[in-house]
C-alpha positions in Angstrom: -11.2 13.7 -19.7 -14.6 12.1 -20.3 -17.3 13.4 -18.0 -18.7 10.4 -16.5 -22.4 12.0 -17.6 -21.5 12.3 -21.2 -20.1 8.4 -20.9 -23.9 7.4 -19.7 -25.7 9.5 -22.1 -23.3 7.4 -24.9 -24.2 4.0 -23.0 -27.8 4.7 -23.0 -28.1 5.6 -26.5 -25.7 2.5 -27.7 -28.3 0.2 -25.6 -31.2 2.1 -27.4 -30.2 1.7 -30.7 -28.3 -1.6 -31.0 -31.3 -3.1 -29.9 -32.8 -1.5 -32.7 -30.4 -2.3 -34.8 -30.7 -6.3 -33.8 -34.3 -6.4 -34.4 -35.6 -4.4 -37.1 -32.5 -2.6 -39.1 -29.9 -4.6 -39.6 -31.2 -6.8 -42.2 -32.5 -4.0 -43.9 -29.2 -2.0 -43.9 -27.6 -4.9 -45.7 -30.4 -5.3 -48.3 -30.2 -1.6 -48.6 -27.0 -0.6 -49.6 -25.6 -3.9 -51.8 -21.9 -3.2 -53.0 -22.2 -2.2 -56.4 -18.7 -2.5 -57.1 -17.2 -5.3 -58.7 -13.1 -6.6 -57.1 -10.6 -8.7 -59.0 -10.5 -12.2 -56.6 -8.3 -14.3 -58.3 -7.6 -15.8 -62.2 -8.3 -19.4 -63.4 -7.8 -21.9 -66.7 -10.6 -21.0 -69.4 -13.0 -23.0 -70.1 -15.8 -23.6 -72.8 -18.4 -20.4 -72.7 -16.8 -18.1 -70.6 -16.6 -14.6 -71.3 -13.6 -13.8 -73.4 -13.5 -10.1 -72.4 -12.2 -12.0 -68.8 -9.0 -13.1 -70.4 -6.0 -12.1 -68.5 -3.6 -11.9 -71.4 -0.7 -11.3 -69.1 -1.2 -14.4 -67.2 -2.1 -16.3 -70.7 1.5 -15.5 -72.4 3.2 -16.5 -69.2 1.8 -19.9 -69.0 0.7 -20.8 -72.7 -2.8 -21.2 -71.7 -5.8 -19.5 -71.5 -6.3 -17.8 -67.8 -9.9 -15.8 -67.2 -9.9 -13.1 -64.5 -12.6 -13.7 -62.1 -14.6 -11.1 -59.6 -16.5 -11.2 -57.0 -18.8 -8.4 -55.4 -16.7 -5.6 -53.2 -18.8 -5.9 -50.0 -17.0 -3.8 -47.6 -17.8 -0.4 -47.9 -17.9 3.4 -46.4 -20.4 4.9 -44.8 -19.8 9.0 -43.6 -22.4 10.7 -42.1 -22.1 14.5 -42.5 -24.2 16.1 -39.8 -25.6 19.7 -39.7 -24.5 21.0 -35.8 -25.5 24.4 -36.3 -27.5 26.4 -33.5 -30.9 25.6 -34.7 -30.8 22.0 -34.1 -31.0 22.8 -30.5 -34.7 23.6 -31.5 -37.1 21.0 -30.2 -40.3 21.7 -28.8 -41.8 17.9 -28.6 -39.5 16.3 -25.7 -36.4 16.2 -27.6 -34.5 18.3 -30.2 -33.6 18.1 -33.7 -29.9 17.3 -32.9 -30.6 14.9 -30.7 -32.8 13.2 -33.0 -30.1 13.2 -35.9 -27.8 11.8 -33.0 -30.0 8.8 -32.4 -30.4 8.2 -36.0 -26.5 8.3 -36.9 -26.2 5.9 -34.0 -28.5 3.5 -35.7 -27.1 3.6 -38.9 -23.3 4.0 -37.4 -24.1 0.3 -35.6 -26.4 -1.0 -38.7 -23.0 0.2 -40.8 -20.3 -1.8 -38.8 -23.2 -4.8 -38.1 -22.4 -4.8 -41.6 -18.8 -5.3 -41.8 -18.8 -1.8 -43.6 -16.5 1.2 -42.2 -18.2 4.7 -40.5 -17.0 8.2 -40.6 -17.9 11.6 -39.5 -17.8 15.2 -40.4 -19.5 17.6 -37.9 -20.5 20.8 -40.0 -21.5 24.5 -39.4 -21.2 27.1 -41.6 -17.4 25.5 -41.5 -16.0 22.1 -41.3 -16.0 21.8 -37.4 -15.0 18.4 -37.0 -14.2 15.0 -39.2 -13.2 11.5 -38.1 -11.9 9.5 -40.6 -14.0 6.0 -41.2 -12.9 3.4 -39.8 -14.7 -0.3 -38.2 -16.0 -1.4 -34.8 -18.1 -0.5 -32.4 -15.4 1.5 -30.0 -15.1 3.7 -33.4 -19.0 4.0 -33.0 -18.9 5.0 -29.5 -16.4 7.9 -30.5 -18.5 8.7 -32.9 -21.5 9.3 -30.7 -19.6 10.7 -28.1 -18.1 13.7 -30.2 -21.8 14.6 -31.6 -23.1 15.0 -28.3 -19.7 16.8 -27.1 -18.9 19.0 -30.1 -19.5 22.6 -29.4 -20.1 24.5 -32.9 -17.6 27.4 -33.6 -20.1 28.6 -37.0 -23.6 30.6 -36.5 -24.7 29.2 -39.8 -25.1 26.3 -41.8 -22.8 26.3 -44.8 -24.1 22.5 -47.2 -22.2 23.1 -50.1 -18.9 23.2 -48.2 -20.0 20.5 -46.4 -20.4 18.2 -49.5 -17.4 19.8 -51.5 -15.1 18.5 -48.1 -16.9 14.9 -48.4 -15.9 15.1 -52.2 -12.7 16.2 -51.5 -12.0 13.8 -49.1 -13.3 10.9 -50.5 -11.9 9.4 -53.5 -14.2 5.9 -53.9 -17.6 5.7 -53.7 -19.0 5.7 -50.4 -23.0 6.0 -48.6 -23.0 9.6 -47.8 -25.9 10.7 -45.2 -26.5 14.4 -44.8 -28.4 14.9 -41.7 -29.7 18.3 -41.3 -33.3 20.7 -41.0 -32.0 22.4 -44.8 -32.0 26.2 -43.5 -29.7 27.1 -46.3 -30.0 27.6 -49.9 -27.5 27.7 -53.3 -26.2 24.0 -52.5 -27.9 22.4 -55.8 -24.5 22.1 -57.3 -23.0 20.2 -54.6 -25.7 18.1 -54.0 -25.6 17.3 -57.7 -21.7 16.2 -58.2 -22.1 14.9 -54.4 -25.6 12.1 -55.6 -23.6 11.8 -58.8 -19.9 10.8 -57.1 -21.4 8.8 -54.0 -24.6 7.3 -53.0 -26.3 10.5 -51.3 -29.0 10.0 -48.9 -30.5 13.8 -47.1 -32.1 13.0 -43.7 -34.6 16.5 -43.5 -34.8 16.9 -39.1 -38.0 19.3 -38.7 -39.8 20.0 -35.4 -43.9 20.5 -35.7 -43.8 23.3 -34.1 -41.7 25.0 -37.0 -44.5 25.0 -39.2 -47.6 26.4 -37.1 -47.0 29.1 -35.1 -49.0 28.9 -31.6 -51.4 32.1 -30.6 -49.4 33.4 -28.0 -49.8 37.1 -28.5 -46.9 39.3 -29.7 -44.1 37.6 -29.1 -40.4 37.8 -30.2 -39.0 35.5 -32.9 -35.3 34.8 -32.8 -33.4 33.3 -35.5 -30.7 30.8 -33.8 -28.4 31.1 -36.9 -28.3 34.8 -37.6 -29.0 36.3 -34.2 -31.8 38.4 -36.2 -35.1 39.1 -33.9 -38.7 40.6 -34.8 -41.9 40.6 -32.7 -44.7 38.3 -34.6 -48.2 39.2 -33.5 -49.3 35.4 -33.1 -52.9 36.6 -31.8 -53.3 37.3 -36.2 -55.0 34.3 -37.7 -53.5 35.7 -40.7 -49.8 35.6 -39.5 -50.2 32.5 -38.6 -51.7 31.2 -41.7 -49.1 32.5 -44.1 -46.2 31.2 -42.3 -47.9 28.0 -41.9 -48.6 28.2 -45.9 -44.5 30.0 -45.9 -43.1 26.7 -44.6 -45.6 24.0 -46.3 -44.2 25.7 -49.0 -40.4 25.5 -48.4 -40.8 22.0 -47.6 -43.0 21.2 -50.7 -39.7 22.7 -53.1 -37.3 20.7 -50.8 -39.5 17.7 -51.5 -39.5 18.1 -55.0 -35.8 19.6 -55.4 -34.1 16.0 -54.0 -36.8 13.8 -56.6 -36.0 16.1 -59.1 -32.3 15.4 -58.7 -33.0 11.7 -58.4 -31.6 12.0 -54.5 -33.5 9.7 -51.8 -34.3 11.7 -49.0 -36.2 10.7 -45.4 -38.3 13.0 -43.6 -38.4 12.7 -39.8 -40.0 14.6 -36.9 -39.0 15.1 -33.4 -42.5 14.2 -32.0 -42.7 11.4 -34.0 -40.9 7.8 -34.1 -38.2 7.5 -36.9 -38.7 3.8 -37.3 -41.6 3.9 -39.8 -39.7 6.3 -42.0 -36.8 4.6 -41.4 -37.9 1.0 -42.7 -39.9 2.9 -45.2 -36.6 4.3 -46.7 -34.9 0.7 -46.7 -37.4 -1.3 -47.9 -37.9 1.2 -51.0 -34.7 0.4 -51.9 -34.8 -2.8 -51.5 -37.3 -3.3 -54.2 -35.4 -0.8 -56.4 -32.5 -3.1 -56.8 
C-alpha cells in the first residue's frame, strides 16, 4: 500500500514540474534531443533524380519497375534516467537535499520525455543495481517513476557508476538518451562512461551542495563519510584546513569538469541552493545550436 503522504509528495511535485514542463521545457526537450535515426516508411515508383542507392531491388524484380525505398525520421525514442540513490544524497544543507533535487529534475525531464511522445525508464543505483523499470509512455508511468525515487530505500553504502552504465548497456540494445544523475563520489568509471557516450546519447547531471566545498568554522568537529561509515575530527577553527579542502574539492570538480569535455560528454552542473532552470535551459539551448 501507498502511504497517502508519499501520494501528496508525488502530486505536489507532478503539479511543480508539469507546469514547468508547459512553459519553459518542453519545446526545448524536443529541439534538444531530435531523432537521429532514420526508419523505412514505405517504397514508391522512381522517378527522374532520385537517389539510386534507394532502389529496392526486391520490390523492382517483382513488379518490372523501378521502386525507391523511402524514410522518414524515427521520432519516438527512449529516455532512461539512471539515478545515484546512495547515502550521500541525503546531504543538503540549503533547504533541500541532493536527492531530492535529482528527483525534481528526473520529474521534469520524465514529463518533458513523454510531452514528447518519447518512452521513460529508470534504474535506481547504489553500489548495486537496486531497482530498474523498464521504459515505457504516459504520464501514470511517470508517476511510478516518481513515486519509487522517493520510496526506494538503498540496500548499497557506496556508489558503484561503472556498473551502473555497464547494466544500461546491457540492457539496452538501440540507442537511447541516457541521464546519469549523481554528486560523482566515485572514481575508475572512464571506461564505462566512454562505451556508454559512445553507444547512447549520455548526458551526467553533477548534484553538489555549497556547503561541500567550504567548510564552516565551527571548531573541531567530527566529519562523517555517509558512504563508507569512516569518521575523523577536522579542526574547522584552522584557516588552513579550511582552505585546502576548499582548494581539495575546487580541485575535484575542476578534473570532473574537464574529464566529461575531454570525452566529448555534455554534462549540467546544478546546486541545491540554487534554481536548476538556468542550467537547465542553458544545457538545451546548447544543443540546440549544435545540431
Amino acid at each position: 500500500m501507498i502511504s497517502k503522504e508519499i501520494l501528496q509528495k508525488v502530486r505536489k511535485i507532478e503539479i511543480r514540474t508539469k507546469g514547468k514542463v508547459n512553459n519553459l521545457f518542453g519545446g526545448e526537450y524536443q529541439s534538444a534531443f531530435k531523432g537521429r535515426g532514420m526508419e523505412f516508411s514505405e517504397v514508391r515508383e522512381y522517378t527522374y533524380g532520385d537517389d539510386i542507392r534507394q532502389i529496392d531491388w526486391n520490390v523492382t524484380a517483382r513488379t518490372g519497375d523501378p521502386f525507391i525505398k523511402q524514410f522518414e525520421e524515427e521520432r519516438e525514442q527512449t529516455l532512461m534516467l539512471c539515478v545515484d540513490i546512495s547515502p550521500s544524497g541525503i546531504f543538503g544543507s540549503q533547504g533541500q537535499s541532493k536527492m531530492e533535487l535529482s528527483i525534481e529534475i528526473c520529474a521534469v525531464l520524465a514529463f518533458s520525455a513523454i510531452k514528447n511522445g518519447d518512452k521513460v525508464g529508470l534504474i535506481l543505483f547504489t553500489d548495486e543495481i537496486e531497482k530498474v523499470i523498464p521504459p515505457k509512455k504516459g504520464r501514470l508511468h511517470v508517476l511510478r517513476l516518481i513515486r519509487e525515487l522517493l520510496t526506494t530505500e538503498p540496500k548499497g553504502t557506496g556508489t558503484d557508476i561503472s556498473e551502473a552504465l555497464s547494466y544500461v548497456n546491457r540492457l539496452l540494445n538501440r540507442r537511447a538518451i541516457i541521464v546519469l544523475a549523481s554528486d560523482f563520489q566515485d572514481d575508475q568509471y572512464d571506461r564505462q562512461l566512454k562505451i556508454t557516450n559512445r553507444k547512447h546519447d549520455l548526458v551526467n547531471i553533477f548534484i553538489n551542495d555549497k556547503f561541500e566545498d567550504e567548510l564552516p568554522d565551527l571548531g573541531l568537529i567530527p566529519l562523517r563519510d555517509a558512504e563508507t561509515g569512516e569518521e575523523v575530527l577536522v579542526d574547522t577553527s584552522s584557516e588552513k584546513v579550511r582552505k585546502e579542502y576548499q582548494k581539495k574539492r575546487e580541485k575535484d570538480k575542476h578534473q570532473l569538469r574537464d574529464q566529461f569535455l575531454r570525452m566529448k560528454i555534455d554534462m549540467i552542473e546544478l546546486e541545491t541552493n540554487a534554481s536548476y532552470i538556468r542550467p537547465l535551459m542553458t544545457f538545451f539551448r546548447r544543443r540546440m545550436h549544435r545540431y
